[in-house]
Each structure stands twice: as C-alpha cells, then as structure tokens.
MMTF fields as JSON, N, C-alpha, C and O atoms, coordinates in Angstrom:
{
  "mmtfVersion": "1.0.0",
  "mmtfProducer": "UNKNOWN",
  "numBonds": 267,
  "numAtoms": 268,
  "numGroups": 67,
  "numChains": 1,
  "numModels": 1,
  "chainsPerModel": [1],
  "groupsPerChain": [67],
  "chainIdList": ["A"],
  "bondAtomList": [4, 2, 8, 6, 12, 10, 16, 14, 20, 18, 24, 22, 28, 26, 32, 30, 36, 34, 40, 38, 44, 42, 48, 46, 52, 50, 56, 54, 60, 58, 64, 62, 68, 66, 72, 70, 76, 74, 80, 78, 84, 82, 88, 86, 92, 90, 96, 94, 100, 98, 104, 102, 108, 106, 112, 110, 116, 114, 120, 118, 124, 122, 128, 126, 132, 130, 136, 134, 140, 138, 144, 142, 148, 146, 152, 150, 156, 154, 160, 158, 164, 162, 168, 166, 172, 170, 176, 174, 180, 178, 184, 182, 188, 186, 192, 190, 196, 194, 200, 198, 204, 202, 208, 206, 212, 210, 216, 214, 220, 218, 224, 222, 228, 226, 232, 230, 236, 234, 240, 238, 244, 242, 248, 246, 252, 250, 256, 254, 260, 258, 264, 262],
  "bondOrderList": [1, 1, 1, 1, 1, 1, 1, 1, 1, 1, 1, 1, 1, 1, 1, 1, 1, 1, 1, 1, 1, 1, 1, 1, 1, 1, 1, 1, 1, 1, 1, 1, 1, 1, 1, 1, 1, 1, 1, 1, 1, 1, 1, 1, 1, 1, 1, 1, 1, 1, 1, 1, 1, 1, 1, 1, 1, 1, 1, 1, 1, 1, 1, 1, 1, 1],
  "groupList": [{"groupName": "UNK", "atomNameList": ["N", "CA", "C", "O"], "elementList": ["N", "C", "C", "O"], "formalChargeList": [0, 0, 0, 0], "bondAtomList": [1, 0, 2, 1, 3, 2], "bondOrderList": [1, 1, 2], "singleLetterCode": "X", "chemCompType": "L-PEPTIDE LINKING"}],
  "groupTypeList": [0, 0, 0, 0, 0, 0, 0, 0, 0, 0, 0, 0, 0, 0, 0, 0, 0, 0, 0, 0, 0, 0, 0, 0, 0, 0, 0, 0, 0, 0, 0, 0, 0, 0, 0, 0, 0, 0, 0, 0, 0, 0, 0, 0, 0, 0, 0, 0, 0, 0, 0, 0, 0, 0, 0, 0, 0, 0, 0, 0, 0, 0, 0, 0, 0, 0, 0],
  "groupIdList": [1, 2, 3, 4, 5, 6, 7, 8, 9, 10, 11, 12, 13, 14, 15, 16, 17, 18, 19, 20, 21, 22, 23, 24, 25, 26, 27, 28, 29, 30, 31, 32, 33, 34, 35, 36, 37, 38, 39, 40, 41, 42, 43, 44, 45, 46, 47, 48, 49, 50, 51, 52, 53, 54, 55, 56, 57, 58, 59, 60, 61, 62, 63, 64, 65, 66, 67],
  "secStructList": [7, 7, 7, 7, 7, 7, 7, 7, 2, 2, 2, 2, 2, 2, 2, 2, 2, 2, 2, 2, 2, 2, 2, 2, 6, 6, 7, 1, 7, 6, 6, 6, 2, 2, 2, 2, 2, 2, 2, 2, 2, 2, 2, 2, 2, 2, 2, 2, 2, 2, 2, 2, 2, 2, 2, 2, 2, 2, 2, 2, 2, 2, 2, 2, 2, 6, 7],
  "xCoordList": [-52.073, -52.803, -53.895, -53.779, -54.681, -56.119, -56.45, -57.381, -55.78, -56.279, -57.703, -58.349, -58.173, -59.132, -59.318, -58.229, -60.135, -60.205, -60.825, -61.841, -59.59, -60.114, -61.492, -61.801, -61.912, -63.756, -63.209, -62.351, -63.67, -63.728, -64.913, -65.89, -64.931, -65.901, -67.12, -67.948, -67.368, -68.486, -69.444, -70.586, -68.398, -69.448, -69.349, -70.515, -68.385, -68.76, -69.819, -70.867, -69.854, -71.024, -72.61, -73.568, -72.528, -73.972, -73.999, -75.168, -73.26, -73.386, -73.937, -74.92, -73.347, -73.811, -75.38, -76.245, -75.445, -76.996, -78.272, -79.272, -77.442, -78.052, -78.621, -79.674, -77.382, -77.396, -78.835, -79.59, -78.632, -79.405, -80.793, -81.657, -81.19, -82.516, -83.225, -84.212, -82.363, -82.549, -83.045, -84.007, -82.071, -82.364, -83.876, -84.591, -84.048, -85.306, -86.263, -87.342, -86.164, -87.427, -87.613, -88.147, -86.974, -86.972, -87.175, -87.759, -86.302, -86.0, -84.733, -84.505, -84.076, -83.234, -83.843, -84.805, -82.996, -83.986, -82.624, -81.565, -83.354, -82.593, -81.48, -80.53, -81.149, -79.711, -78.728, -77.713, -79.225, -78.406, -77.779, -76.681, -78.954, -78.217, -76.986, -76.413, -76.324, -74.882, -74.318, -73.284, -74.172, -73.391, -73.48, -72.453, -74.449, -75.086, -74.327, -73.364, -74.446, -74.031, -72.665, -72.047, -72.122, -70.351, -69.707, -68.67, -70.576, -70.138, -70.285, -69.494, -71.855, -71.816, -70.4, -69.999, -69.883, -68.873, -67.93, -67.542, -67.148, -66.288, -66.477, -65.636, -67.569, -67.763, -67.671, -67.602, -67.711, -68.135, -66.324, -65.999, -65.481, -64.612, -63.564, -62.805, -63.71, -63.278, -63.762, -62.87, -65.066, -65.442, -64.693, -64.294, -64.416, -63.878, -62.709, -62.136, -61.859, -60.305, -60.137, -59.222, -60.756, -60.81, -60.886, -60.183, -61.918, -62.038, -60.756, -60.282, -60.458, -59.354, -58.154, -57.54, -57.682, -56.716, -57.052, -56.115, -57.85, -58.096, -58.13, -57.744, -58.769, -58.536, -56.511, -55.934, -56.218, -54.643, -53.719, -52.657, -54.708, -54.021, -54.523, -53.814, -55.111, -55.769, -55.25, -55.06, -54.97, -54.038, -52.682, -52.188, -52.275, -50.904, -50.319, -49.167, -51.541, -51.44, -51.802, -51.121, -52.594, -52.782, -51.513, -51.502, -50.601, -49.68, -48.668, -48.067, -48.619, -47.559, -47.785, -46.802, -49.452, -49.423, -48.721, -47.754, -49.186, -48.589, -47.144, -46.977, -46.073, -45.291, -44.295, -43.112],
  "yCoordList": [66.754, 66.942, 65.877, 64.652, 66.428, 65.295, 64.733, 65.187, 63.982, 62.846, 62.487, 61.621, 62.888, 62.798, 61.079, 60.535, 60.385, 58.825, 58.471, 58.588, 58.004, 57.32, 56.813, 56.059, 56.839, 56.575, 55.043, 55.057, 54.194, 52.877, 52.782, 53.477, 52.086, 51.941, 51.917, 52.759, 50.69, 50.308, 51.948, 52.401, 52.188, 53.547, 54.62, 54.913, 55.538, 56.274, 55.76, 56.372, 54.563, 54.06, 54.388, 55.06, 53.786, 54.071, 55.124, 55.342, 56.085, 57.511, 58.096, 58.815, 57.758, 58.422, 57.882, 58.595, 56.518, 56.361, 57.563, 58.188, 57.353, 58.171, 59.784, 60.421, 59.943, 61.443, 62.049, 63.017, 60.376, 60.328, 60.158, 60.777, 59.321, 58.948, 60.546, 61.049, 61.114, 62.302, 63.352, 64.109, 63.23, 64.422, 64.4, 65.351, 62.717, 61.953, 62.328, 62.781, 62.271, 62.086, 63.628, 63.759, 64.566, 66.05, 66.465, 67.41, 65.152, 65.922, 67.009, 67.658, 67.223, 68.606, 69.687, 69.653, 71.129, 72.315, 72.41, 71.829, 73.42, 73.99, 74.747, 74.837, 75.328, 75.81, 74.935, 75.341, 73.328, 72.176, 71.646, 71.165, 71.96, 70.971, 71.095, 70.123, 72.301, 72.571, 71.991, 72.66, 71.122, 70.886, 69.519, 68.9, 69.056, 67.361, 67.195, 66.454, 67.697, 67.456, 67.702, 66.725, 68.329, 68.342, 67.215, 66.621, 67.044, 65.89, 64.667, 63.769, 64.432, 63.344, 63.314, 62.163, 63.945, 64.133, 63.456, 62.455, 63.836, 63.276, 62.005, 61.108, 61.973, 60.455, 59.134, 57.938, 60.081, 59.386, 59.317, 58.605, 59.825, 60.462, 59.168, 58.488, 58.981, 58.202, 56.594, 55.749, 56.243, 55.107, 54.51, 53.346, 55.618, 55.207, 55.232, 54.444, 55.821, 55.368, 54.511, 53.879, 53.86, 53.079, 51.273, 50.264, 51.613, 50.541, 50.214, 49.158, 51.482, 51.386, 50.762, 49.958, 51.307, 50.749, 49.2, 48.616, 48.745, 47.544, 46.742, 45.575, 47.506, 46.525, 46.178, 45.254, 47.178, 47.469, 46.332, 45.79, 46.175, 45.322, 44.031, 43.165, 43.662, 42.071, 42.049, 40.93, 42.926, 42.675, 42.092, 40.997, 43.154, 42.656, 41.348, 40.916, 40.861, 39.597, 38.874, 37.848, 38.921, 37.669, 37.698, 36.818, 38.512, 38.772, 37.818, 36.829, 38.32, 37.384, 35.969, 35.228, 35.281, 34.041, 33.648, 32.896, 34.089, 33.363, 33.643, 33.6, 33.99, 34.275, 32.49, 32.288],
  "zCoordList": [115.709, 114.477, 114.372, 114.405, 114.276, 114.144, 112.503, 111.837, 112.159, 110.971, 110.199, 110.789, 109.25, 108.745, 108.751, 108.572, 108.871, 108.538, 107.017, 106.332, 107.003, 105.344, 105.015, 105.938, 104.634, 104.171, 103.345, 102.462, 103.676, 102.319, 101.45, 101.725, 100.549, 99.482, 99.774, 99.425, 100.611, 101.055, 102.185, 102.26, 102.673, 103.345, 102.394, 102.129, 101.585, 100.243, 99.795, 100.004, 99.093, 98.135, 99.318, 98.936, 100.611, 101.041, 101.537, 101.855, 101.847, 101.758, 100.191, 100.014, 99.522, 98.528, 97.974, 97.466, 98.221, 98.065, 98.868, 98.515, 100.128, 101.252, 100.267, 100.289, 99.527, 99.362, 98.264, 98.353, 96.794, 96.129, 96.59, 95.968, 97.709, 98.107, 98.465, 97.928, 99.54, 99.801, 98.788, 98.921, 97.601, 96.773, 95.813, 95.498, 95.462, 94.75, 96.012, 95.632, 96.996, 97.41, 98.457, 99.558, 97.624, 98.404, 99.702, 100.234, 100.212, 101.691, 101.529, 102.55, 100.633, 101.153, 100.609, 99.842, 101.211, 100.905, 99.761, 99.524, 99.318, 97.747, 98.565, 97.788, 99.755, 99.984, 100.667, 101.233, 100.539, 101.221, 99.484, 99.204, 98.559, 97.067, 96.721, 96.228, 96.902, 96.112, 97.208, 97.204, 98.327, 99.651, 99.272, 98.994, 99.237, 98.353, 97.325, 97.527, 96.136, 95.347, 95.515, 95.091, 95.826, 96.211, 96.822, 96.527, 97.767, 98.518, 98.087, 98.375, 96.965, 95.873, 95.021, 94.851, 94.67, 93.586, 94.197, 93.595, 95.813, 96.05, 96.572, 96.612, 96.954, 96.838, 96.084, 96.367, 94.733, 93.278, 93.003, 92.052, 93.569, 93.006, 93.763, 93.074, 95.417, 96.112, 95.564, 95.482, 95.227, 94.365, 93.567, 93.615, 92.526, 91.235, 91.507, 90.755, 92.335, 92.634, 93.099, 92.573, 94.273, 95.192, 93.795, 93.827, 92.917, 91.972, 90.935, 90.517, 90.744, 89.768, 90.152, 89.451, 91.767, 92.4, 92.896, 93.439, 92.809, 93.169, 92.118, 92.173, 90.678, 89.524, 88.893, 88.321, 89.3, 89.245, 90.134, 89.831, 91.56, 92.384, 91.855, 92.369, 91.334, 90.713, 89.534, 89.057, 88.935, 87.97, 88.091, 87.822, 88.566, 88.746, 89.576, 89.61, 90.246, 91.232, 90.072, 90.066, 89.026, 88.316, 87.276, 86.415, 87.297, 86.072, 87.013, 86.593, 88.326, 88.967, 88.881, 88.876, 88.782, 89.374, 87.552, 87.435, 86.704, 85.791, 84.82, 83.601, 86.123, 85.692, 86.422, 86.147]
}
C-alpha cells in the first residue's frame, strides 16, 4: 500500500501562497479554479489543525511546568 506523506505546515502554507499568487496574477485558466481553490481549502484546513494542535501541545507543556 503506498502512503500518502504527510504535508507539514511550512510546505501547506507555501503551497498555498503558490496557489494565491497564481490566482492574483491569472496564470490559471478558469477550468483549473475549482481544482485551486479545493486544494486551497485543504490546505487552509491542514494549517489551522496543524496550529491548533500545536497550541494544545504548548499548552499543556506549560500547565505541566507549573504544576
């Protein structure tokens, strides 16, 4: 079975710049946008989890140091 590889923050986030520069400066054709924008979403989608779980993990490490 071949494994998708986890994407980390740092390449989501410049992928998704990638996606925006693209769309501002109309290099895609209008039957690539709904593929862009989909793929913006999960990008946006992997971001914001990726932050949340990390604010979750600094949390709870600072709850430990002052326990």
């Amino acid at each position: 079975m071949n494994k998708k590889k986890e994407i980390n923050y740092t390449e989501a986030f410049d992928e998704l710049q990638q996606i925006v520069e693209e769309i501002e400066e109309g290099e895609i054709s209008v039957d690539e946008l709904a593929a862009k924008v989909k793929r913006a979403s999960e990008l946006i989608r992997i971001c914001r989890t990726k932050l949340t779980t990390t604010e979750e993990d600094v949390n709870t490490i600072l709850k430990e140091l002052e326990e």
